[in-house]
C-alpha positions in Angstrom: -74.7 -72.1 18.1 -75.8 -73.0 14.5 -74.9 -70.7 11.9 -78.0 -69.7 9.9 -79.0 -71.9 7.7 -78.2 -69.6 4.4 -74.6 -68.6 5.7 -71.9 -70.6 4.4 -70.0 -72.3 6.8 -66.7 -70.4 8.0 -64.2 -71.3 10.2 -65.4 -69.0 13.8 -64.2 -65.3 13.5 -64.0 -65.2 10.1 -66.6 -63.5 7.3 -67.3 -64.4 4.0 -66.7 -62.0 1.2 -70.2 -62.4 0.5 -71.3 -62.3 4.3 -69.7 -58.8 4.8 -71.1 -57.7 1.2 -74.5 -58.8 2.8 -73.6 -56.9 6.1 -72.1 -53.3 4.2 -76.0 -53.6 2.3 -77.8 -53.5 5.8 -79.4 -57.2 5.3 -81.8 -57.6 8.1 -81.3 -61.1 7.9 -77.7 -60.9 7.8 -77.2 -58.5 10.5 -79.5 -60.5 12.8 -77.0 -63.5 11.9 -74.5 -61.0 12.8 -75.9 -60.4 16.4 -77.1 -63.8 17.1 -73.3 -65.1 16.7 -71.8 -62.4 18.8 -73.9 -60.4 21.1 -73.2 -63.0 24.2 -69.2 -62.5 23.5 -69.8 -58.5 23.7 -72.2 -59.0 26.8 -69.7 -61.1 28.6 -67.6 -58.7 27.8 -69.2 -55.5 29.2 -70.4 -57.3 31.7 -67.2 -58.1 33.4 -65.9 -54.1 32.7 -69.4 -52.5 34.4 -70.0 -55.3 36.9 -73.9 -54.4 36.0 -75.8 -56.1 33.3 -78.5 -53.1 32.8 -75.5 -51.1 31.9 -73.8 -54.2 29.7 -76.9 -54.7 28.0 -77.4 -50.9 27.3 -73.6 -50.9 26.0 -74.0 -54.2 24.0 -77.2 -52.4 22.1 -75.0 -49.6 21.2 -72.0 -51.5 20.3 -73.7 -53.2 17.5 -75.1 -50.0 16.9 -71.8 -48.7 16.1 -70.7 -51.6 14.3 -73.6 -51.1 11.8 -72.3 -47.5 11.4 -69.0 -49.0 10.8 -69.0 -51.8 8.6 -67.6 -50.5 5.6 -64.2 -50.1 7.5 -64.2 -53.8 8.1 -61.5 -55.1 6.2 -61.8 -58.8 4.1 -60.3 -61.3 5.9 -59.8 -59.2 9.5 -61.2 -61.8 12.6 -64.3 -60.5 13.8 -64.1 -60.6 17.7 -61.3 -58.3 17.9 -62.4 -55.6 15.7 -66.0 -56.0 17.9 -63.6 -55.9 20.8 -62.0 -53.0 19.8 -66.1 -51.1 19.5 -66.8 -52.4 22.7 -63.7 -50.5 23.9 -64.3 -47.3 22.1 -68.1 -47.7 23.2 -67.2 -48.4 27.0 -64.5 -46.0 27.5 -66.3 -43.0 25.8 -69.8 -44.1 28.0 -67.8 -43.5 31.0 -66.3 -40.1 29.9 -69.4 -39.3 29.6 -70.8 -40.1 33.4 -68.2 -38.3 34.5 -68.8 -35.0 32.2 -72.6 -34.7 33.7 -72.7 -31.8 36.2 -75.9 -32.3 36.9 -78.5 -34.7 37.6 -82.4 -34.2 37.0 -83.1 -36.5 40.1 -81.4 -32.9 41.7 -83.7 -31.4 39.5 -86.6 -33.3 40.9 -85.6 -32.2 44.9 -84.8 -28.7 43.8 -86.6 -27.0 41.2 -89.5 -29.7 41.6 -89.3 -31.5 38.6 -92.4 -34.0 40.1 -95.9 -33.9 40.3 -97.0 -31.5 43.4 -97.7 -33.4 46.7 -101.5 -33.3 48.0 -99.7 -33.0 51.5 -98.5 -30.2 51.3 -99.2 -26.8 52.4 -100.2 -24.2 50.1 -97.2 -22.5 50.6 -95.2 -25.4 49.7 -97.5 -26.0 46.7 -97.3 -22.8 45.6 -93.4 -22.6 45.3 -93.7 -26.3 44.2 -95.9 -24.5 41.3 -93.2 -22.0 40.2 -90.4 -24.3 40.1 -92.6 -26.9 38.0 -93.1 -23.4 35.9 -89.5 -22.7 35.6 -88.9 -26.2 34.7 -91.4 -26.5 32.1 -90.8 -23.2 30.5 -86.7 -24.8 30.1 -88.5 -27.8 28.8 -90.0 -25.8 26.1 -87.2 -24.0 25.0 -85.6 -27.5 24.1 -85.4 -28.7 20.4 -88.6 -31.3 20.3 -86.5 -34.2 20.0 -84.5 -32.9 22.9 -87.5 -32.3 25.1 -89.0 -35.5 24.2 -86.2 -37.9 25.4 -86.0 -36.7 28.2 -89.5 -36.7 29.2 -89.8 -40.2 28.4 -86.9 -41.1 30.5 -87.6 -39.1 33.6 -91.1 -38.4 33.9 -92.2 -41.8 31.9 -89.5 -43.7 33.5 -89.2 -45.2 30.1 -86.0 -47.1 29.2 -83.5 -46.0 26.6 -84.4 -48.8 24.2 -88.3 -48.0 24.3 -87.3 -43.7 24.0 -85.5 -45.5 20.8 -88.2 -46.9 19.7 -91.0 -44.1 20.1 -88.8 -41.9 18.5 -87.1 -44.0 15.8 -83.6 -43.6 16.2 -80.9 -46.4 17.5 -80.2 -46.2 21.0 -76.9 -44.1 21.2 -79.0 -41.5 19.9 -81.7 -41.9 22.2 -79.0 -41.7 24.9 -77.2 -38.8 23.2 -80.5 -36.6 23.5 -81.3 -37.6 27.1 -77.3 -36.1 27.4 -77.5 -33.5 25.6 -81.0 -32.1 26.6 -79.2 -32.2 30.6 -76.6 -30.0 30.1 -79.1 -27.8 28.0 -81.9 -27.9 31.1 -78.9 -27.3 33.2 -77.7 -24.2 31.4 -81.4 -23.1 30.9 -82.4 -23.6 35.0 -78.8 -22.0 36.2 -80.0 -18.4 34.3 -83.2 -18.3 35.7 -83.5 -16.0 38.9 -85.1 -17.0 41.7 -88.6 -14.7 42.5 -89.4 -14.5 45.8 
């Protein structure tokens, strides 16, 4: 791969004091340099640790995510690849403590408190206490902060992914994904205190 064309030439692994200086500023053109050179390395990478490249990709996103955040840490002269490494690590290790801290899944939510656009089919019985649970749902929806609400609309009513929920709401995608979480265990705590009414 060819470096970009205003990027004086370094032996691989290595940045330039006024590469990184261009990096710490947020350069867009810098930063894509940045990705460009690694981003197959980090994808490899995750690839090999989740066996699944939907989840790779989504981990790649966020680890140079988190190495934007970070930059200012990198030290002159420290190789690249294993500092990225060590992000991709962090990033990997902490996405799975997540998965396993989820109690509770909104495609449950979907079965059991009918988080799903009422059937035609069925009877008005069923379509009635279809009716109330959509209720109970959307009244948790609503008592979401807006950002909240809205990420994870998009995601599981839209069907959108996390990069496009990024996108429509202008934040990187760890945050998109962090709301999504976060607005689970809140519709979780929210559905668990409402009584049935029968």
């Amino acid at each position: 791969m060819e470096p970009a064309p205003d990027l004086p030439s370094l032996p691989p692994d290595l940045l330039s004091a006024e590469l990184l200086a261009r990096l710490t500023a947020g350069e867009e053109a810098a930063w894509h340099a940045f990705v460009t050179e690694y981003e197959g390395r980090m994808y490899g990478y995750l690839y090999r640790l989740e066996g699944n490249s939907e989840d790779a990709l989504d981990l790649t996103q966020e680890v140079f995510y988190r190495a934007w955040r970070s930059i200012r840490t990198f030290r002159p002269g420290e190789r690249v690849l294993p500092w990225l490494y060590q992000v991709a690590r962090n990033t990997q290790i902490e996405s799975h403590r997540r998965r396993q801290l989820q109690r509770f899944s909104l495609e449950e939510a979907r079965e059991d408190v009918g988080f799903e656009v009422t059937s035609a089919a069925r009877s008005p019985t069923q379509a009635a206490e279809s009716a109330q649970a959509q209720d109970r749902v959307q009244r948790a929806l609503l008592k979401l902060p807006e950002e909240y609400r809205e990420a994870v609309v998009l995601r599981f009513v839209e069907d959108l992914p996390y990069d496009e929920i990024a996108r429509i709401q202008g934040v990187a995608v760890g945050t998109a994904k962090s709301r999504v979480f976060r607005a689970k265990e809140q519709l979780a705590a929210l559905l668990a205190d409402v009584a049935d009414v029968h």
